[in-house]
N, C-alpha and C positions, 0 to 999 in steps of 0.2 A: 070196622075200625082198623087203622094202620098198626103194621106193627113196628118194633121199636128200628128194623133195620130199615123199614123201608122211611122212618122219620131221619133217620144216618145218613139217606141218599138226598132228603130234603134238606138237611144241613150242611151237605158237602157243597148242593147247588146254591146256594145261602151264600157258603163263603166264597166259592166262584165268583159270585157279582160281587160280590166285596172285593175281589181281586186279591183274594190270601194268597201266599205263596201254594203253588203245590205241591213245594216237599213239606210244608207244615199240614195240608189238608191231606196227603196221602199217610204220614204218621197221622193223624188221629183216625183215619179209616182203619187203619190195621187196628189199632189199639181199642179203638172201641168194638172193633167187630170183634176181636177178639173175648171181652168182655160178654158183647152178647151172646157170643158161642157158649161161652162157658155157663153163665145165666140159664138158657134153654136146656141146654144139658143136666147141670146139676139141680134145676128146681122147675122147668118146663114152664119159664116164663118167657114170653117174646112181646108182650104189650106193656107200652108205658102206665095204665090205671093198676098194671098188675105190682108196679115195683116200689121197692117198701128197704127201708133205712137196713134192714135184717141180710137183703141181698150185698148192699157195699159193704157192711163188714165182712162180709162172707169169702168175698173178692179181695180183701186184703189180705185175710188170712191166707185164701190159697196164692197171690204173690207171695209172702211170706215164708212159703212152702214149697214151689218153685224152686228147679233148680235149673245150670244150664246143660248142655252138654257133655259140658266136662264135670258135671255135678255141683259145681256152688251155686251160691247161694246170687239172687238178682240183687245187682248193687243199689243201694241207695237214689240214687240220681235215674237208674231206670227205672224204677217202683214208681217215682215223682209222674217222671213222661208220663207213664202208663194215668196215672191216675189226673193227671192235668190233664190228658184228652177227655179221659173220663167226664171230668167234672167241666170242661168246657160244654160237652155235650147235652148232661144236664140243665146244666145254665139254658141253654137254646132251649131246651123242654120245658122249663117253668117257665119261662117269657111267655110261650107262647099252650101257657094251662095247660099244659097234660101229664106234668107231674107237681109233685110241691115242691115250692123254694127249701124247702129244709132238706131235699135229697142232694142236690150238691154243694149245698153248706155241709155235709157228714161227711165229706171228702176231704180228710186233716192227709197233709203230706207229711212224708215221713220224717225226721232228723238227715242228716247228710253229714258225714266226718267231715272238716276243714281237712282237707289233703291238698297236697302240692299236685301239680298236675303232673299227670303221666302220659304216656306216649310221648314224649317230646326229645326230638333230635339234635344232637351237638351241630354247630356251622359244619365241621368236618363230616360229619354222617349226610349230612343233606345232600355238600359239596359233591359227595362220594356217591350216593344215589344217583344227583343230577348226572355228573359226568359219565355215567355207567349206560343213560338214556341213551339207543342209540338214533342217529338223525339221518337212516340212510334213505326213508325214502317220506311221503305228504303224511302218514299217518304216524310215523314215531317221532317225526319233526313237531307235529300240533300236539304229539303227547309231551315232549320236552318244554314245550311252549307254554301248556296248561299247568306244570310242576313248578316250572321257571313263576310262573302269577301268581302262583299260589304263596310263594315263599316271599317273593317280593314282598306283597300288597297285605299280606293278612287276612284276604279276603275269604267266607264261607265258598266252599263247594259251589250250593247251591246260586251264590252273588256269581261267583265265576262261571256257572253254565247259563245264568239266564246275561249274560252279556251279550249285547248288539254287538256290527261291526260299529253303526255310527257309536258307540259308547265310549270308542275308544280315540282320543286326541293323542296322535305321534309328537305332534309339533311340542306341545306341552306337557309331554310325560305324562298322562293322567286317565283314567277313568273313572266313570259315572256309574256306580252299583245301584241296585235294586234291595237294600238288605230286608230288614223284619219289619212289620208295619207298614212296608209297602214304601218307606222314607230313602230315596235317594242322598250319597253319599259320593265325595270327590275323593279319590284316594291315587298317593304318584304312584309311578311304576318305575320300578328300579333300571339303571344302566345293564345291566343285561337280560334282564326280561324285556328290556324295549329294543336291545336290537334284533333279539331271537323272533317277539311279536312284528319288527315291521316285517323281518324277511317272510315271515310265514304271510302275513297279510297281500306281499306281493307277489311272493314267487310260490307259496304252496296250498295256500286254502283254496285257488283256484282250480288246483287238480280236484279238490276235494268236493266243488259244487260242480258239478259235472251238468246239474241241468236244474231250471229252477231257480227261483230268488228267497231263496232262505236269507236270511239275515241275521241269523244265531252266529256267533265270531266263533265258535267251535264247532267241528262238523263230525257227524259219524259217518261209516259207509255208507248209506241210504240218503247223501244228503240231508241229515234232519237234524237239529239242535243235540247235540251228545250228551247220553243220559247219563245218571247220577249210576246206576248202577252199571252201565259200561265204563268208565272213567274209574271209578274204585276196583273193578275189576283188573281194569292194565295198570294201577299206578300195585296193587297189592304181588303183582306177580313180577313187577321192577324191585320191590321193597324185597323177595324172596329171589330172585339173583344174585342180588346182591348180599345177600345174609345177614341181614342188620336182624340182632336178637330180639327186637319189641316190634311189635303189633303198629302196623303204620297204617294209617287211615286220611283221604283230603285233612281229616281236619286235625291232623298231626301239625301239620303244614304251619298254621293258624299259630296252633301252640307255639312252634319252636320258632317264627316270626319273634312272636309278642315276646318270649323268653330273650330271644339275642339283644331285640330292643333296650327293655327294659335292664336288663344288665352290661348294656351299652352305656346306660344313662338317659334315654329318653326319658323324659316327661310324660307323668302317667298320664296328665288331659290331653296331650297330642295323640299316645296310645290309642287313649279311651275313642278319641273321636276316628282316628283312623279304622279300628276294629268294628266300631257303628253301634259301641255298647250304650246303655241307656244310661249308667252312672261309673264311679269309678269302683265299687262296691263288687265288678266281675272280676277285678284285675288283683284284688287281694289276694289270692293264694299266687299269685306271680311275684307278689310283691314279699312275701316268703320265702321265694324261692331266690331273690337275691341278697336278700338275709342270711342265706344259708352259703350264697357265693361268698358273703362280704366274711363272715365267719371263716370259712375255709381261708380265706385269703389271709384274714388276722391270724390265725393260726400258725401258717406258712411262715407269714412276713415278719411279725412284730419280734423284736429280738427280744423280750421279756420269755414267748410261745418256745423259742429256741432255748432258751435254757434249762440246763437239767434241773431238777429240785433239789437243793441241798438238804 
């Protein structure tokens, strides 16, 4: 009989021919394997006929009880991940009989606080990042290049490293993503991401494919499509140059995009479709957030706000 990890590698091959992303299919590797470490450990279970409703409460409580590094408590929204991989994986196990349909039906996620988004940078703080990039030689050029897309386009990390060169249309400002589901998405590229991108496409990615026909539009030293965790790596130790006080991540980028928008005036269905959301139902706590502008502003402005109370 298989045990549950080696059904984990049967599911990962699963979503391969489905052609799931693989930053979604390497989060649910960690997250479930994670799960089965702890499984085996605390109750010396590793086969699916062995696993019983008694173990996912068990696993909630110790997320629950989790703490991080710095001692708190796991947020809300991680707790979710963790337990949506979970319960994805299940799902795959009862399809295919080797556990019951009631084992990831008992996978309730948690509440989630409505918060405003955090990590997100003023125009000035980005500006200030960007311009700090420096562009002296083919690899801090393609790193100002991939920061420049980011802030443009709105676009995930992930959308931004699996981009082709053909993906990319100069003539027409635009690019073709790959986002979630696998659903292709047109989105423009701003006046100076495109001209940072043409130069890099003609005068520096060259140095960068030295042998070989990669076709990935970002390149690491080895020639090979630039990974998620080298790219976080240099854009985290730009963000620490520079001294900007919050925690900056690619998908900062995303945030303070969609914030300038939306407090620009865009329209949340142009947003919505640009960002590649499923409804407008993501963009709600953004849309708080310039409630909270439009307040501050009435505050400021309105001459009633200006006067003292008699």
């Amino acid at each position: 009989m298989k045990r549950l990890a080696d059904h984990l590698k049967d599911f990962l091959d699963y979503g391969r021919s489905l052609q799931a992303s693989r930053y979604t299919l390497r989060g649910i590797r960690y997250h479930v394997q994670a799960f089965l470490n702890w499984l085996e450990e605390t109750h010396g279970t590793d086969r699916p006929e062995q696993l019983r409703i008694e173990h996912l409460e068990g696993w909630i409580k110790h997320l629950a009880a989790r703490r991080t590094h710095k001692g708190l408590a796991l947020k809300p929204k991680t707790v979710n991940k963790l337990i949506e991989s979970l319960r994805t994986y299940l799902k795959y196990l009862a399809r295919h009989g080797l556990v019951s349909p009631s084992l990831p039906k008992a996978l309730a996620s948690v509440k989630e606080p409505q918060l405003l988004p955090t990590s997100v940078l003023t125009h000035a703080q980005v500006t200030q990042l960007l311009a700090s990039q420096p562009t002296m030689d083919a690899s801090s050029w393609r790193d100002r290049v991939m920061l420049e897309m980011l802030y443009s386009t709105g676009v995930r990390v992930g959308e931004l490293l699996g981009l082709d060169v053909r993906d990319v249309d100069l003539t027409n400002a635009t690019a073709v993503v790959l986002g979630k589901g696998r659903k292709q998405r047109v989105v423009p590229i701003g006046k100076t991401a495109l001209r940072l991108l043409e130069s890099y496409l003609k005068a520096v990615r060259p140095f960068l494919l030295q042998q070989g026909d990669e076709q990935a539009l970002f390149l690491n030293q080895e020639d090979k499509r630039m990974p998620y965790h080298t790219f976080r790596r240099i854009l985290q130790r730009q963000a620490t140059s520079v001294g900007l006080d919050i925690t900056v991540t690619p998908h900062t980028f995303r945030r303070s995009c969609t914030t300038e928008l939306l407090r620009s005036g865009a329209n949340l269905y142009h947003v919505k479709e640009l960002l590649g959301h499923q409804s407008l139902e993501t963009l709600k706590h953004y849309t708080k957030l310039t409630i909270e502008d439009l307040k501050a502003t009435h505050a400021r402005c309105h001459p009633r706000e200006r006067e003292r109370p008699s």
